[in-house]
C-alpha positions as CSV (number, residue, x, y, z in Angstrom):
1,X,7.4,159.5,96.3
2,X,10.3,162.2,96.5
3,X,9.7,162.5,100.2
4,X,8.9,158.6,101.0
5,X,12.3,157.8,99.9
6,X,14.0,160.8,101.9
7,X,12.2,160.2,104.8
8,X,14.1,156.2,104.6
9,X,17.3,157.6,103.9
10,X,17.0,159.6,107.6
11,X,15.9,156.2,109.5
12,X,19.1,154.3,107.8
13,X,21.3,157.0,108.7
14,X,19.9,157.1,112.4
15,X,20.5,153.0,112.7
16,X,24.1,153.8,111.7
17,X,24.5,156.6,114.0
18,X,23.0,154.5,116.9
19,X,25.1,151.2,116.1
20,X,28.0,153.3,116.1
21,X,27.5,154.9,119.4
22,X,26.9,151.8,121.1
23,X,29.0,151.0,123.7
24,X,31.3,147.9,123.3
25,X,32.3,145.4,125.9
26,X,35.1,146.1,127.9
27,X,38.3,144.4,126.6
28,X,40.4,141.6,128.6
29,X,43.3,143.1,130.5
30,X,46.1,140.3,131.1
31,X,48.9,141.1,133.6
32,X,52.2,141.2,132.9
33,X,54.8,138.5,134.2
34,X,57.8,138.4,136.5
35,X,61.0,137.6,135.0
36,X,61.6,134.1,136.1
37,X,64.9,132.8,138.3
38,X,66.6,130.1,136.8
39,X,68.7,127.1,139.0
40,X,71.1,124.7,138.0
41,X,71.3,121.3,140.2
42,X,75.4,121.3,139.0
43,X,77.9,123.9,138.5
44,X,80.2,122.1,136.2
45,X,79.8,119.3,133.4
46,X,82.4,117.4,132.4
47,X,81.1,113.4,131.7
48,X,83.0,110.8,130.0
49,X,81.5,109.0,126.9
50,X,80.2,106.3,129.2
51,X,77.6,108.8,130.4
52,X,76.3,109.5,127.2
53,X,72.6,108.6,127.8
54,X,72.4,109.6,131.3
55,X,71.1,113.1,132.6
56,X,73.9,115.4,133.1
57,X,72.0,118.6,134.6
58,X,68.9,119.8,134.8
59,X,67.7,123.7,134.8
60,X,64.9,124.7,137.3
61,X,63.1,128.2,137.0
62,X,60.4,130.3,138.9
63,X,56.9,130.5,137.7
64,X,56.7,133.8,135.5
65,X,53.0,134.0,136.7
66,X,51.5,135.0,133.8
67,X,47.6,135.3,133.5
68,X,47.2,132.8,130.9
69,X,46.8,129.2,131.4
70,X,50.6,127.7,132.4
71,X,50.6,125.3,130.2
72,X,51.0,127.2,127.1
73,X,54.0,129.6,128.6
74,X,56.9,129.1,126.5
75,X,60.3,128.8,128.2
76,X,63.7,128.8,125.7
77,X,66.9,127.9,127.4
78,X,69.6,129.3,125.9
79,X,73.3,128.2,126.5
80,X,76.4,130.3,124.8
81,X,80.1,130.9,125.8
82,X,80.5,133.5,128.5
83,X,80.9,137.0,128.0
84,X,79.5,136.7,124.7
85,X,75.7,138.4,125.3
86,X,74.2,134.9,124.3
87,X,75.1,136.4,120.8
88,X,75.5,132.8,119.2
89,X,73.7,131.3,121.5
90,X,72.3,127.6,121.0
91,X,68.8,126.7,122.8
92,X,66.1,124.6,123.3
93,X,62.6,125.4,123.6
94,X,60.1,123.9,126.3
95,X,56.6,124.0,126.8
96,X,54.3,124.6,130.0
97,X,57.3,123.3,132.6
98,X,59.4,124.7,135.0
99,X,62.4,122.7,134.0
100,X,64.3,120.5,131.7
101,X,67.2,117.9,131.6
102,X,69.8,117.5,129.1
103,X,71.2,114.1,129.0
104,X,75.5,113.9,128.8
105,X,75.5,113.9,124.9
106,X,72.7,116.3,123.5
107,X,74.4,118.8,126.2
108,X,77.8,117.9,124.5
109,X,75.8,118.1,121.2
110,X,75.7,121.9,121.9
111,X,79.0,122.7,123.3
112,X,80.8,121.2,120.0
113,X,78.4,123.3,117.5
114,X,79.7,126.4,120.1
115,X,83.0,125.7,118.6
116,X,84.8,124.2,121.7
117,X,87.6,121.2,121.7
118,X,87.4,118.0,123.4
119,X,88.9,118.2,126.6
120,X,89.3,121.6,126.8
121,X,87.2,123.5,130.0
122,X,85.1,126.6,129.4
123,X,83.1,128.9,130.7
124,X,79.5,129.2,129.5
125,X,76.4,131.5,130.4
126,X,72.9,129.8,130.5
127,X,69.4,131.9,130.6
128,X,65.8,131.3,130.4
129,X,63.6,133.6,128.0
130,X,59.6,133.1,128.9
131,X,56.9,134.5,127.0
132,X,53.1,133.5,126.3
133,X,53.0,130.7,123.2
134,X,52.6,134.0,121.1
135,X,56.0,135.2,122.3
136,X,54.8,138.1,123.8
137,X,55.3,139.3,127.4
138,X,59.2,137.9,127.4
139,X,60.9,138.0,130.4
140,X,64.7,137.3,130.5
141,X,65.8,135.1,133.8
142,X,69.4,135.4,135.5
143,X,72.0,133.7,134.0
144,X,74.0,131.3,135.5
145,X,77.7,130.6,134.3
146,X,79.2,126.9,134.6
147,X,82.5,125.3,133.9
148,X,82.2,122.7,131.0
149,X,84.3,120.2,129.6
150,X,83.0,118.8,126.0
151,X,84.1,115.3,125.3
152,X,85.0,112.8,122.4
153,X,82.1,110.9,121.3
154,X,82.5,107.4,120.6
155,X,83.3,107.7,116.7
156,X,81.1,105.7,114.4
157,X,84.3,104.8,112.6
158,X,87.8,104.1,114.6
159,X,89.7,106.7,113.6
160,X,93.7,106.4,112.2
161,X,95.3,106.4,115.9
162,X,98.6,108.5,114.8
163,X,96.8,111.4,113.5
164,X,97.4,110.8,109.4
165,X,95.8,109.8,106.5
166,X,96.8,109.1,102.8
167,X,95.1,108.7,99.7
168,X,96.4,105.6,97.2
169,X,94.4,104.7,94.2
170,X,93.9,104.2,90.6
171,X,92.5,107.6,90.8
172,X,95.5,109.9,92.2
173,X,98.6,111.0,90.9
174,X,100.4,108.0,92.5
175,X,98.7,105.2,91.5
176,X,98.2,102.1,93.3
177,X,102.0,103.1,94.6
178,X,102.5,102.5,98.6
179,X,104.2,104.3,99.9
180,X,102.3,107.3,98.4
181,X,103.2,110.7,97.1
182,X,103.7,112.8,100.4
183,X,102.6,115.9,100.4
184,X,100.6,115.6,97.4
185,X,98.4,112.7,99.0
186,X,98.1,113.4,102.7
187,X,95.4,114.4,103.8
188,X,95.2,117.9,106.7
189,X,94.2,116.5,110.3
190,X,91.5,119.0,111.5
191,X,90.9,117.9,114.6
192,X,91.1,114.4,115.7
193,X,87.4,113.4,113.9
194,X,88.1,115.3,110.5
195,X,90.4,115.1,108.2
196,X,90.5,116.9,104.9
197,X,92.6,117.7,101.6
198,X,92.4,119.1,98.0
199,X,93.6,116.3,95.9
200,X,94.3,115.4,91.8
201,X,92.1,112.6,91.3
202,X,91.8,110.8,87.4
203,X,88.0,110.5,86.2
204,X,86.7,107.4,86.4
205,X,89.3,105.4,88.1
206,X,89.0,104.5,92.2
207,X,90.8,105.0,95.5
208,X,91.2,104.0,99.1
209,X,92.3,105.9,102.2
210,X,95.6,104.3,104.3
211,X,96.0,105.0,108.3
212,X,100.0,104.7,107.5
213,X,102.4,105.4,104.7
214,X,103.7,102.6,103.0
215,X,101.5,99.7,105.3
216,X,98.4,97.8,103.5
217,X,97.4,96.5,106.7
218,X,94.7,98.6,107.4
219,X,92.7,100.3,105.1
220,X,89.2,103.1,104.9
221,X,86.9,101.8,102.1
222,X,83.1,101.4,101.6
223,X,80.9,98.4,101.8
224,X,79.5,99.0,98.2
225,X,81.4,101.3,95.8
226,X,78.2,100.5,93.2
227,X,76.0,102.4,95.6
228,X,74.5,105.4,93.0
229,X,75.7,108.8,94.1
230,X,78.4,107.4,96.6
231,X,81.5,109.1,93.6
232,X,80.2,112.1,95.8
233,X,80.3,110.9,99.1
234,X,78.1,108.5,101.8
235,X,79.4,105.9,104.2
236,X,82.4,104.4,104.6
237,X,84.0,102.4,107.4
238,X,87.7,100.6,108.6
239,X,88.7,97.4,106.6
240,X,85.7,97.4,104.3
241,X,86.2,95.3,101.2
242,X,85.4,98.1,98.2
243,X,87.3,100.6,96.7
244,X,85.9,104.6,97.4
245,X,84.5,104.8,93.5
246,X,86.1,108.2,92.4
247,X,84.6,111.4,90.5
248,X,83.7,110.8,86.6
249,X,86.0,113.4,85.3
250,X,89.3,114.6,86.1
251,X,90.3,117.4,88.0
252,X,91.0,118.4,91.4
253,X,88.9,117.8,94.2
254,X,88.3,118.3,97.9
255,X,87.7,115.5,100.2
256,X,86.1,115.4,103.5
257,X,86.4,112.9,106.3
258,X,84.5,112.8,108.9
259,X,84.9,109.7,111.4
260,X,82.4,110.5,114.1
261,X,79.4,109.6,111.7
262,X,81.6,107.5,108.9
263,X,80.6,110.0,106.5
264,X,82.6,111.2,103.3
265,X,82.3,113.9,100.8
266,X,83.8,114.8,97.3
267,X,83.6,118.0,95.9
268,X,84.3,119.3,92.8
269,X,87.5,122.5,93.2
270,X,88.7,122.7,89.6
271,X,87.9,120.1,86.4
272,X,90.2,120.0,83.4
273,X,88.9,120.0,80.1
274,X,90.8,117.3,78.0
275,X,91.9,116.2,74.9
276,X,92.9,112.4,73.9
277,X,95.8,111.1,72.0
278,X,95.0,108.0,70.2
279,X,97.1,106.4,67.7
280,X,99.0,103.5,66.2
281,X,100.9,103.4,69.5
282,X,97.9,101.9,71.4
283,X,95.5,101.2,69.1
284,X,93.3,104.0,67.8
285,X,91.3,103.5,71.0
286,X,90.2,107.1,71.9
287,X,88.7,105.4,75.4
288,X,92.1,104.3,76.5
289,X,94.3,106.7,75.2
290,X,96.4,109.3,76.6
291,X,95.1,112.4,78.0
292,X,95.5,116.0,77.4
293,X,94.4,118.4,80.1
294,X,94.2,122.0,80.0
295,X,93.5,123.1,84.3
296,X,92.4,126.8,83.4
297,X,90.5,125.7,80.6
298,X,91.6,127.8,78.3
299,X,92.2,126.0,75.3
300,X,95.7,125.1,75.9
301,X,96.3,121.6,76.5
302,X,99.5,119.6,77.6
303,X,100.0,116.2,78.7
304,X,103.3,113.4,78.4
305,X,102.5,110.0,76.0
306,X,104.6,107.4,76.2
307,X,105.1,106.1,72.4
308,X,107.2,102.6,72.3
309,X,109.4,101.4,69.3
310,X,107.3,99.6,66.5
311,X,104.3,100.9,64.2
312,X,103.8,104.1,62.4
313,X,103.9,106.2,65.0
314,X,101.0,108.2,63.8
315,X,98.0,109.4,65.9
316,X,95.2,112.0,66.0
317,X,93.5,114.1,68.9
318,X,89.7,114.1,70.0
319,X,88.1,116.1,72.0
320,X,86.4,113.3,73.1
321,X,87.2,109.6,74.5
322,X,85.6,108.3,71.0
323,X,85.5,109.0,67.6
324,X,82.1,110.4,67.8
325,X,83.5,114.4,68.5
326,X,85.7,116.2,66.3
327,X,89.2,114.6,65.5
328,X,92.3,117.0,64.9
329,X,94.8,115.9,62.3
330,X,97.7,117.4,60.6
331,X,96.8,121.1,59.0
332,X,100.8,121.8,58.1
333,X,102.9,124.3,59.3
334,X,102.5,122.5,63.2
335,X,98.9,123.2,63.0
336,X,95.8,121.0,63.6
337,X,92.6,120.7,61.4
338,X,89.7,118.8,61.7
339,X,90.3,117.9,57.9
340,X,94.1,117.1,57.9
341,X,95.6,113.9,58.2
342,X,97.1,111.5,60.4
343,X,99.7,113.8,63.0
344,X,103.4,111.9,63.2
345,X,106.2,111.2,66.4
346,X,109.4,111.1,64.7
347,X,110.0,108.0,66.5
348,X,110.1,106.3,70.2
349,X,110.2,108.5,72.6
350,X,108.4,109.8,75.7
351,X,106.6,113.3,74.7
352,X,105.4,116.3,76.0
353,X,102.8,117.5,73.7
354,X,101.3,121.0,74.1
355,X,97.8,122.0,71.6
356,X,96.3,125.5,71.5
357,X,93.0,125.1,70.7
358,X,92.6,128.9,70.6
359,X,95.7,128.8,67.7
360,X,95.2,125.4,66.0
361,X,98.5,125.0,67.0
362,X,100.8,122.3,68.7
363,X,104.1,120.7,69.6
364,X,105.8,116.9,69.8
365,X,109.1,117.4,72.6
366,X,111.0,114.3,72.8
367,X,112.3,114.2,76.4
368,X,114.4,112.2,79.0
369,X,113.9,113.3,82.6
370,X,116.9,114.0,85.0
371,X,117.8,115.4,88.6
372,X,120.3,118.3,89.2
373,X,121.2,119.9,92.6
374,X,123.4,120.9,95.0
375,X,123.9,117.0,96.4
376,X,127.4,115.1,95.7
377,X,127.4,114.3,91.9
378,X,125.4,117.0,90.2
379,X,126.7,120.4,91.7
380,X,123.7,122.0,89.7
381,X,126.0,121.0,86.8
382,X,125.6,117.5,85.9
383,X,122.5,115.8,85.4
384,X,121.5,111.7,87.8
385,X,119.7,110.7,85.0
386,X,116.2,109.1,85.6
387,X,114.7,105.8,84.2
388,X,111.4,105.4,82.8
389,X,109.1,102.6,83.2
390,X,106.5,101.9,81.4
391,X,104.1,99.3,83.6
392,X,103.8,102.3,86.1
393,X,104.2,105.0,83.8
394,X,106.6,107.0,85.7
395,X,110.6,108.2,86.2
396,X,112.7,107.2,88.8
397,X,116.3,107.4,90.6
398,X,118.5,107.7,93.6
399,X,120.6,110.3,95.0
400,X,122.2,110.8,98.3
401,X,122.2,114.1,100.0
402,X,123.3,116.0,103.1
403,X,121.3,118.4,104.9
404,X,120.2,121.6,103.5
405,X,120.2,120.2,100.2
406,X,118.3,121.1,97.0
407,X,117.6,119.6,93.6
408,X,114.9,120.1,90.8
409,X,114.0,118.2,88.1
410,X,114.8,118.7,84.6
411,X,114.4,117.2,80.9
412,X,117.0,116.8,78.2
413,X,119.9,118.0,80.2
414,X,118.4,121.5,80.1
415,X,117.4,124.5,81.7
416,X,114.7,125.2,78.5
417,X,112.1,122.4,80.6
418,X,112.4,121.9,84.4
419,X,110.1,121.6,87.2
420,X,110.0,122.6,90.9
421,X,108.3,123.0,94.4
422,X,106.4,126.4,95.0
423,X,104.9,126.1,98.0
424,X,105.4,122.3,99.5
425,X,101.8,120.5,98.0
426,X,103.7,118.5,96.3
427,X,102.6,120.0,93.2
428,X,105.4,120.6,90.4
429,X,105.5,123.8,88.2
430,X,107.5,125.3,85.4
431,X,110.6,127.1,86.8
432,X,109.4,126.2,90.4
433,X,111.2,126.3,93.7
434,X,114.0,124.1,94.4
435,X,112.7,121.0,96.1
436,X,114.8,121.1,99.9
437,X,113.9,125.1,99.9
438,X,112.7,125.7,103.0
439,X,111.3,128.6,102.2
440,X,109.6,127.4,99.1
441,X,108.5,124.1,100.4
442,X,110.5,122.3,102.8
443,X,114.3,121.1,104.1
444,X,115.7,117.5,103.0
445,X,117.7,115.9,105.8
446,X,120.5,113.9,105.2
447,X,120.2,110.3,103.7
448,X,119.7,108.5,100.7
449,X,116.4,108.7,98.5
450,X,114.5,107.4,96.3
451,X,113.0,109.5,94.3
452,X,110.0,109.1,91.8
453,X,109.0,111.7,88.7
454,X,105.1,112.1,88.0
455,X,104.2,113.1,84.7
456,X,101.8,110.9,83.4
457,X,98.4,112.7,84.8
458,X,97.8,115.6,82.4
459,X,97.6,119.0,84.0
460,X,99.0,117.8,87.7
461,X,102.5,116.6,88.1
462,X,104.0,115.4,91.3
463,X,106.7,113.3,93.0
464,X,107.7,111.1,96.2
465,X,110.7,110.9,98.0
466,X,111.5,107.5,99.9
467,X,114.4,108.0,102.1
468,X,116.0,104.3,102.3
């Protein structure tokens, strides 16, 4: 038996050796390819809109000759701005032909993702790369260089024909006021297509986007503002009869404008976390009370409340718009407890409250707004005294200056509380800049203005200048 089963191991062993020794078929040899030589049938492009669906140029190229059936040879045409090595190149890819057209607008399609202005003439390099559909075997043509001129394509929405844009609404720091606060509600002109700013806006409230300062005229709106998601952006379009719905929660935001395709976009920069001041003043109604806003979100809150003659004056702070979250009352010693009672104004008054969260801590500040500069009547030593009202929540006077002018304001006839102008957004700060410093923010010319205080959105104050 021993040698029966020996004597198969030998016959397996010689089947292996003999299938291994076998001799194969020879292999397929394919020969290589010529690098092909690419044509152009113009040497320049520079359309007008009206051409926009009409063939601007075609590309031509040599046959690389590979072995392989020609209809699977890949050719990509690659296009990129000259003397760059077709680093950032854009291309399209074609399949089994010898040439391809680009009709005026896909061509300009291109030219404006390369990064070039309208109307502006350039130089690009264009190149064919051929390979088998595997991409092996590529072979990089000549390239040509022409002179190309992009143009403006016919914008989906008209856009504002004197290069600005504003933002008025429920939902910024100026209200429904028109003309708006400038610069704290222009928008930055990109390019004549784009336009884009970082803005305050108030949660929950809405906005529309003016052509011109001051003019209701015109107007950018949407078609639908109950349209679900459109708070972050969608379609909008000239004279449409909706309001732009704005975020859910305040804070500051960046908007986008694009008019070629009527598209918008809002995105969230910076939300402030916020406390609510409701009392006898307005009716215990958490929902409509009063904000606190704290921008770092720190636990520091500050905000300004109106409180009018009449009632008890007392009131609480939630940390939400309702009475469902945790209510801060009066702990003594100006603390705040969830436990303590009603907190107290002395009386009437328009207050700036500041709560430390961190602490348990706050303050009441009774204040009257004024301006003080270097115009006629002030000096920087006398204060033009500012009225409030109350239906639009804000401060306002008049002064007359001559050029090179400054002024801040300032509450209580003090130095202790004054805001100014750091770097020309518009935006007010503690101890800022004076407002006319050029090298803060910017340089009042001579005239007579009007001139509006901002206090009333919590954590972003502003103002507007009218001159008359």
């Amino acid at each position: 038996m021993k040698n029966i089963f020996k004597g198969f191991l030998m016959l397996v062993s010689a089947a292996i050796i003999f299938a291994a020794c076998k001799k194969t078929d020879t292999l397929p040899y394919y020969k290589t390819g010529t690098a092909p030589v690419l044509s152009s049938d113009v040497s320049s492009f520079a359309p007008t809109p009206a051409d926009s669906d009409n063939v601007a140029l075609t590309f031509s190229w040599s046959n690389p000759n590979y072995a392989a059936d020609s209809s699977s040879n890949k050719y990509v045409v690659q296009i990129d701005s000259s003397g760059k090595d077709f680093s950032n190149a854009m291309s399209r890819t074609v399949t089994g032909t010898l040439s391809t057209s680009f009709i005026a607008k896909d061509f300009n399609s291109m030219l404006i993702a390369l990064g070039f202005e309208f109307g502006v003439t350039y130089s690009v390099d264009v190149r064919i790369i051929s390979s088998y559909a595997n991409n092996n075997d590529q072979k990089i043509s000549n390239a040509l260089t022409l002179q190309v001129t992009p143009y403006v394509v016919p914008a989906k929405v008209l856009p504002p024909q004197n290069g600005t844009l504003f933002l008025v609404g429920s939902a910024t720091a100026g209200g429904w006021g028109n003309p708006v606060p400038v610069p704290a509600q222009q928008f930055t002109k990109i390019d004549s297509l784009d336009y884009e700013g970082t803005f305050y806006l108030k949660g929950g409230q809405e906005f529309l986007m003016l052509p011109v300062d001051g003019d209701w005229t015109h107007k950018y709106a949407v078609a639908d503002k109950t349209v679900a998601g459109l708070n972050a952006g969608g379609d909008f379009g000239y004279d449409l009869n909706d309001n732009f719905p704005g975020p859910d929660a305040s804070g500051m935001y960046k908007i986008s404008v694009d008019f070629q395709h009527g598209i918008f976009t809002v995105a969230s920069v910076n939300l402030f976390s916020q406390l609510y001041v409701p009392g006898d003043y307005q009716g215990w109604n958490p929902g409509t009370a009063p904000a606190l806003a704290s921008p770092n979100n720190d636990g520091n809150y500050e905000g300004y409340v109106n409180v009018p003659a009449g009632g008890s004056y007392e009131f609480k702070i939630t940390n939400e718009p309702d009475w469902n979250g945790t209510a801060y009352g009066d702990g003594g010693g100006g603390t705040v407890s969830s436990s303590g009672g009603n907190l107290k104004f002395s009386s009437a008054g328009y207050y700036k409250i500041n709560v430390d969260l961190n602490a348990n801590t706050y303050s009441l500040t009774p204040t009257i707004w004024g301006i003080i500069g270097s115009f006629a009547g002030s000096g920087w030593g006398t204060d033009v005294d500012m009225t409030y009202n109350s239906g639009d929540n804000d401060w306002t006077a008049t002064i007359t200056v001559v050029d090179g002018d400054q002024f801040k304001f300032r509450a209580n006839h003090d130095w202790g509380l004054n805001y100014g102008d750091d770097d020309g957004t518009g935006k007010l700060v503690v101890n800022g800049g004076n407002i006319g410093d050029a090298g803060k923010n910017f340089s009042l010319s001579a005239g007579t203005y009007n001139v509006t205080l901002y206090l009333n959105n919590a954590g972003f104050y502003t103002y507007k200048l009218v001159k008359q």
